[in-house]
C-alpha positions in Angstrom: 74.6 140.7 -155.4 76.5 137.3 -155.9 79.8 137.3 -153.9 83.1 137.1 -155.4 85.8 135.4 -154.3 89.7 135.3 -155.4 90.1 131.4 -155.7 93.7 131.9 -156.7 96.3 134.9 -158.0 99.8 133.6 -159.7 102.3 135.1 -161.7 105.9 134.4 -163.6 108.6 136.4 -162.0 109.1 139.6 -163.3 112.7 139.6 -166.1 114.9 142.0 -167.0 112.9 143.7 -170.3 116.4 143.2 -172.8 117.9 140.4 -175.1 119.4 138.7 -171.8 116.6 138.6 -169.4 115.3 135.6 -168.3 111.9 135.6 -170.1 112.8 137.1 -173.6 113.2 133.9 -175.6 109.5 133.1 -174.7 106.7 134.9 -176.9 103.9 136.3 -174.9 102.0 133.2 -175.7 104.3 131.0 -174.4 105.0 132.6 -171.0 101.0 132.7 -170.5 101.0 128.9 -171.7 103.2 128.7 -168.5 100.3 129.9 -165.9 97.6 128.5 -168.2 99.1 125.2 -167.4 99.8 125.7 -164.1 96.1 126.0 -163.2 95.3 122.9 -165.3 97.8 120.6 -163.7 96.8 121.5 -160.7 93.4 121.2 -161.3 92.9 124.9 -159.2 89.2 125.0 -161.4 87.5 123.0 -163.9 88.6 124.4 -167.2 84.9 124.0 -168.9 83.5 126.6 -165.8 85.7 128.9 -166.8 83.6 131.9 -168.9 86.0 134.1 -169.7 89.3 135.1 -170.0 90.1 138.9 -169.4 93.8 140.5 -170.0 95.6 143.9 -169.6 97.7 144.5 -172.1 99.4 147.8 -173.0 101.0 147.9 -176.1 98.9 145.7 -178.3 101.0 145.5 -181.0 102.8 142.6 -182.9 103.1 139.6 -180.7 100.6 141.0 -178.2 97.9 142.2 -181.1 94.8 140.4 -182.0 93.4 139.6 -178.7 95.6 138.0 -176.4 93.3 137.6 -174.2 90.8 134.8 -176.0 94.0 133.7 -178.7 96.7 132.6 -175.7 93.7 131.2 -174.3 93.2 128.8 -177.6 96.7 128.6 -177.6 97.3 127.0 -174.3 94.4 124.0 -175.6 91.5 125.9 -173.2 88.0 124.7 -174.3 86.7 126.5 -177.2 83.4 128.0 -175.1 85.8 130.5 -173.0 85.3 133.9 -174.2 88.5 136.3 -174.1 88.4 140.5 -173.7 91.6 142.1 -173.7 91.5 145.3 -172.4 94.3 148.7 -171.8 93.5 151.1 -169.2 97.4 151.8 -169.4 99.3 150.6 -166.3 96.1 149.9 -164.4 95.1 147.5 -166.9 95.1 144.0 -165.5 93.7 145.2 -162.4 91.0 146.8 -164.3 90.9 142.8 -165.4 90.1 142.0 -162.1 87.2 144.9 -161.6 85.4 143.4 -164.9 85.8 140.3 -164.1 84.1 140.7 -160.6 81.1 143.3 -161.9 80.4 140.4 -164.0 80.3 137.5 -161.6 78.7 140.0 -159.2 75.7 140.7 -161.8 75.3 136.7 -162.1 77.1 137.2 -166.0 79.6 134.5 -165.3 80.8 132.4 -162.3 84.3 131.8 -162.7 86.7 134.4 -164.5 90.5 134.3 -164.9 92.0 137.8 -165.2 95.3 138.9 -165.5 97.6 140.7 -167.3 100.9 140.1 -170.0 103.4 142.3 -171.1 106.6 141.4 -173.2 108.7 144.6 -173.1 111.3 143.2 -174.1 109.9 142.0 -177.6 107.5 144.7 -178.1 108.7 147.7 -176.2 107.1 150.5 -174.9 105.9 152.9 -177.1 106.2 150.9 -180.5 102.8 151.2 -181.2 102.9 154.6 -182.1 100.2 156.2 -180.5 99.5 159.4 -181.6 99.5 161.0 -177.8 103.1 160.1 -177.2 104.5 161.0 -180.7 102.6 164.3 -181.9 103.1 167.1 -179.0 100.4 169.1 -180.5 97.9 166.1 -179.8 99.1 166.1 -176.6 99.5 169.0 -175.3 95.5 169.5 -176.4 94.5 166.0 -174.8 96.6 167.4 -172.0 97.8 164.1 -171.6 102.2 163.4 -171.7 104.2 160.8 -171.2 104.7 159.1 -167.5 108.1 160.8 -166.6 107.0 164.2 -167.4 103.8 163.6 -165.2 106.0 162.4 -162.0 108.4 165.1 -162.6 105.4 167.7 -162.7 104.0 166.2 -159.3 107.6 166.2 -157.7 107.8 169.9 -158.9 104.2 171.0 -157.5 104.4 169.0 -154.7 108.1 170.6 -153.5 109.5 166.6 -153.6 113.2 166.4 -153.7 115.7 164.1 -155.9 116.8 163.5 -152.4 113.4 162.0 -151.3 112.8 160.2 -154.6 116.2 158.8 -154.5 115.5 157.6 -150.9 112.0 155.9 -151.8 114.1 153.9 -154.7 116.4 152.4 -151.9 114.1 151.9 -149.5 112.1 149.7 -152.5 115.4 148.3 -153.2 116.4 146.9 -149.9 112.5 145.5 -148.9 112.5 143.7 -152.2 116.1 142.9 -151.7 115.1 140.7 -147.8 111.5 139.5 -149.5 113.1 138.0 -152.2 115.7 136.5 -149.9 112.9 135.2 -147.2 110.9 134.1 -150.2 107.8 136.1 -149.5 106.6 135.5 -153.5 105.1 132.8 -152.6 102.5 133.1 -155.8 105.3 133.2 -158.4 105.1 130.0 -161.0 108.8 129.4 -161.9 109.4 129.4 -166.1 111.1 126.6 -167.1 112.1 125.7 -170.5 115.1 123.2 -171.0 115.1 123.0 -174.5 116.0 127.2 -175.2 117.5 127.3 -171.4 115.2 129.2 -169.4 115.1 128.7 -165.7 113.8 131.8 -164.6 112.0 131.1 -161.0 112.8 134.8 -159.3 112.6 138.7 -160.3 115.5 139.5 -161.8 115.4 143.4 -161.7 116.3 144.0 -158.1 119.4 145.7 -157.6 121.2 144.6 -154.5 124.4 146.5 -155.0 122.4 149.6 -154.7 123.4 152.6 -152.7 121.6 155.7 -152.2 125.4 157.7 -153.5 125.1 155.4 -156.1 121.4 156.7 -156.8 122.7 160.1 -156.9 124.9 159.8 -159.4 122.3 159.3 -161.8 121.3 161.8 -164.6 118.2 163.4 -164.8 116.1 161.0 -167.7 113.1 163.2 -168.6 115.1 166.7 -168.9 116.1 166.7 -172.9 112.6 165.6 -173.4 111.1 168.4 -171.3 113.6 170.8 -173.3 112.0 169.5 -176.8 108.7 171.2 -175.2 107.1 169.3 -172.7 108.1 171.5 -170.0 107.3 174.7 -171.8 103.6 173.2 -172.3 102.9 172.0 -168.4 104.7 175.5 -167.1 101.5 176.7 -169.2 99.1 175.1 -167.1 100.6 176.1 -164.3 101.4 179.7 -164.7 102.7 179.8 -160.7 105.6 177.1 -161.3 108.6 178.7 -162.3 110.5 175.7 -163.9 110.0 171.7 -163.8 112.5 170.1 -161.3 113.8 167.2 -163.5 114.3 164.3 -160.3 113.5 161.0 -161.9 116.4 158.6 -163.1 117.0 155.1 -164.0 117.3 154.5 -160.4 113.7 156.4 -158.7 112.0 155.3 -161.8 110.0 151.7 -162.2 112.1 149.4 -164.1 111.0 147.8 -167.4 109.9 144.2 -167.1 108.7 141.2 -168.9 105.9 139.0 -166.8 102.1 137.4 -166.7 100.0 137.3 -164.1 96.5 135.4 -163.6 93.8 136.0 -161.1 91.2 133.2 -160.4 87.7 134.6 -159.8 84.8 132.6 -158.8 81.6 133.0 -157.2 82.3 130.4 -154.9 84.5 130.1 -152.1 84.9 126.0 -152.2 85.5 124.6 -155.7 84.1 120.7 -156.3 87.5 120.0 -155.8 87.2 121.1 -152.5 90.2 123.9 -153.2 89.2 126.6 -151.3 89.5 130.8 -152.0 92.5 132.8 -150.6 90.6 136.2 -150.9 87.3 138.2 -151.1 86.4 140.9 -152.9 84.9 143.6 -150.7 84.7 146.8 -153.3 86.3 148.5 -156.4 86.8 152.0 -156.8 87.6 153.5 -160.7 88.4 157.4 -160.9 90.2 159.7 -163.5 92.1 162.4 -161.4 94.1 165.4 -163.4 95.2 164.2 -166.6 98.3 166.5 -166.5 99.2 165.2 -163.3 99.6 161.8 -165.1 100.5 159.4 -162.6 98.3 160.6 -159.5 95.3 158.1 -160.3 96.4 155.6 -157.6 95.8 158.1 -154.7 92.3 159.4 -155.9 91.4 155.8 -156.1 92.8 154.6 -152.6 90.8 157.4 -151.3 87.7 156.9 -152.9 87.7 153.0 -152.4 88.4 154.6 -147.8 85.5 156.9 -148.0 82.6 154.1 -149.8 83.7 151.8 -147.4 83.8 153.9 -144.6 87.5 152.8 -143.6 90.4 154.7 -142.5 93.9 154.2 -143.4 94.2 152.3 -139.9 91.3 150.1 -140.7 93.5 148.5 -143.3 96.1 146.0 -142.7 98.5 146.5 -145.9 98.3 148.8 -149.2 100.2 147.6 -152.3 99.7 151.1 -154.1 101.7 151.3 -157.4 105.4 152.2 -157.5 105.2 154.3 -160.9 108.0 156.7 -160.3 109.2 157.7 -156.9 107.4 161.2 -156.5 104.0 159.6 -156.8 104.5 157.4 -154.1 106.1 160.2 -151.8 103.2 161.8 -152.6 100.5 159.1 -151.9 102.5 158.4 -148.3 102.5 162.0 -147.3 98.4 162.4 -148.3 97.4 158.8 -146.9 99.6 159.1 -143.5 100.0 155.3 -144.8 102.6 153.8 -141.9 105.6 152.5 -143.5 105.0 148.7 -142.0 102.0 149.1 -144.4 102.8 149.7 -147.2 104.6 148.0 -150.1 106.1 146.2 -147.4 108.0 144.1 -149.9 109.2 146.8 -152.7 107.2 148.4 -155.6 107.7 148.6 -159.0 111.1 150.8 -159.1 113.1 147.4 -157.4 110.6 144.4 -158.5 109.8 145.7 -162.0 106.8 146.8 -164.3 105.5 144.8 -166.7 102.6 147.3 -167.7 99.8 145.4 -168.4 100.7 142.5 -165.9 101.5 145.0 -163.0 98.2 145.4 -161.1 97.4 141.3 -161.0 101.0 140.9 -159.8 100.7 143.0 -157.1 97.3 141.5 -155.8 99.2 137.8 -155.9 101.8 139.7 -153.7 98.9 141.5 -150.9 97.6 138.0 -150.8 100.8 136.3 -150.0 101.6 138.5 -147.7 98.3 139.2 -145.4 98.3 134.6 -145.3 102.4 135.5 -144.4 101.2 138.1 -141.6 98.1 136.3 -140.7 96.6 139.5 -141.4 92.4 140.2 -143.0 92.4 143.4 -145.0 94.2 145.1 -148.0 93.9 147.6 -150.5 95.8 147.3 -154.3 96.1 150.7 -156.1 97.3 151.4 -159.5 97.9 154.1 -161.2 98.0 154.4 -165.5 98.3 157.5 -167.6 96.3 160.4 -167.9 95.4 160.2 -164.5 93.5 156.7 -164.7 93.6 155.2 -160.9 92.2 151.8 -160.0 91.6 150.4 -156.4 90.3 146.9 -155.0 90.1 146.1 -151.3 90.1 142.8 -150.2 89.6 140.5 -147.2 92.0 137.0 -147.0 89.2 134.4 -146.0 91.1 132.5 -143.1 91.7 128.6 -143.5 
């Protein structure tokens, strides 16, 4: 099988998904025109290798319809001859970019792949596609598939996870974020600069310094009204032995909405012409669909299958990045994993940094790589989790300089 190497993995800083975040004068276009460009200037690979182009996206709708993936790639002037896939596997879906980018180098398909991820939820929110599955309960309830909230307020409630813990993970996220962004540990984000609307936006703006875990606690339930329209009433039948749903997630334990684009270089070589040489390796992916009721629980399933076909332990790994959707799910995935806290997420997840769906999984792969060169450290594992219990994992190994 052809080896596969990460050449590269970049991303825009992660905004604040309303009319005054940093990135929401920029169409979804234009922010990727930002990364395009990046690689091009600095000549990172030969644009006419390139074979593909392949993006997560979530809500495909309006400004991020009609194939973002090959259309931004046209946009941005790239030769004609790259193909483009854009692809939703929910919040997994840009590193699900990464997996089909690698099978494909692997089986000698392509050589050099860029995959990545956009999301613009500031200019096309969440949800306004209309999907049947989060607007018609009796779809749902047979698909057995519900919105993200209800699923992490179902494992917080099977799991016997209290607001306390969750509200605890959200600060601890808060404050690692908080001194990573301050030591300048992103060292893979490409700042977005645009003098002529006034955008400088070079660093995530949705960390919350002034957070405190009173503060936390003072939070309302968000999910509750929605469970009390039926939601609850249809998990509770599922699980006949839970009494009632415990309603723990907030604004504050939950991941915060984002606007962003990320980009992974793949290649089958580790040395380009230009003699610029891969940060990363892929070792193995892993793919699995746990419990569609449980929603969010895909990232565990995942990081264990991706341990057992590699015959690895949790100690055999240097860091995790596993995703940050909702505070129960990674409470849970610590307590299963026995995953020591200097190994995971070392610099925040999702709930301080921000969750630009279909960008998520590349950013969090530029943020592994950054830190096992910060460390001087070889292995890592990225873990995502999307809905209906979708989990995606990729371990990697940082090639040394």
């Amino acid at each position: 099988m052809q080896p596969v190497y990460i050449v590269d993995s970049i991303r825009t800083p992660r905004a604040r998904a309303n009319n005054g975040g940093g990135l929401n004068q920029l169409n979804p276009y234009e922010l990727l025109d930002v990364l395009y460009k990046h690689i091009d200037h600095k000549n990172i690979l030969d644009l006419h290798s390139i074979n593909e182009v392949i993006l997560g996206c979530v809500t495909q709708y309006g400004e991020q319809a009609g194939n973002i993936a090959k259309s931004s790639a046209l946009f941005s002037g790239y030769p004609d001859s790259i193909s483009g896939l854009t692809i939703n596997r929910f919040c997994s879906s840009s590193l699900d970019a990464i997996n089909l980018g690698y099978l494909k180098i692997q089986s000698q398909q392509a050589e050099n792949i860029i995959a990545g991820g956009v999301e613009m939820m500031s200019r096309v929110p969440m949800l306004s596609d209309k999907a049947a599955i989060w607007n018609d309960l009796t779809i749902a309830t047979k698909a057995r598939i519900f919105l993200m909230g209800s699923g992490a307020d179902l494992i917080a409630t099977l799991f016997n996870i209290s607001r306390a813990e969750a509200d605890m993970q959200a600060l601890k996220s808060q404050q690692r974020a908080m001194i990573a962004q301050k030591n300048r540990h992103f060292k893979s984000i490409v700042a977005v600069i645009d003098e002529q609307k006034a955008i400088n936006c070079y660093q995530d703006e949705c960390i919350r310094s002034d957070t405190t875990f009173e503060s936390l606690s003072s939070l309302e339930p968000s999910f509750q009204k929605l469970g009390e329209k039926g939601v609850d009433k249809a998990q509770l039948n599922y699980f006949p032995e839970l009494n009632e749903i415990s309603h723990i997630h907030t604004a504050g334990n939950s991941p915060a909405m984002a606007d962003a684009a990320s980009l992974t270089l793949l290649s089958s070589h580790s040395i380009q012409e230009n003699g610029i040489r891969a940060r990363a390796k892929i070792i193995s992916v892993a793919i699995v669909n746990d419990d569609p009721l449980l929603v969010l629980s895909g990232c565990l399933l995942a990081t264990k299958k991706i341990l057992e076909q590699n015959n690895l332990q949790v100690k055999d790994i240097d860091l995790f990045e596993i995703h940050e959707a909702f505070a129960s799910t990674i409470v849970y995935c610590q307590q299963q994993l026995k995953i020591d806290d200097e190994k995971l997420n070392v610099n925040g997840g999702c709930i301080a940094l921000g969750h630009p769906m279909g960008a998520t999984g590349s950013i969090m792969m530029s943020t592994l790589i950054d830190e096992l060169e910060r460390q001087d450290l070889t292995t890592g594992v990225v873990a995502t989790s999307g809905a209906a219990g979708a989990g995606t994992a990729i371990l990697i190994e940082r090639i040394e300089v």
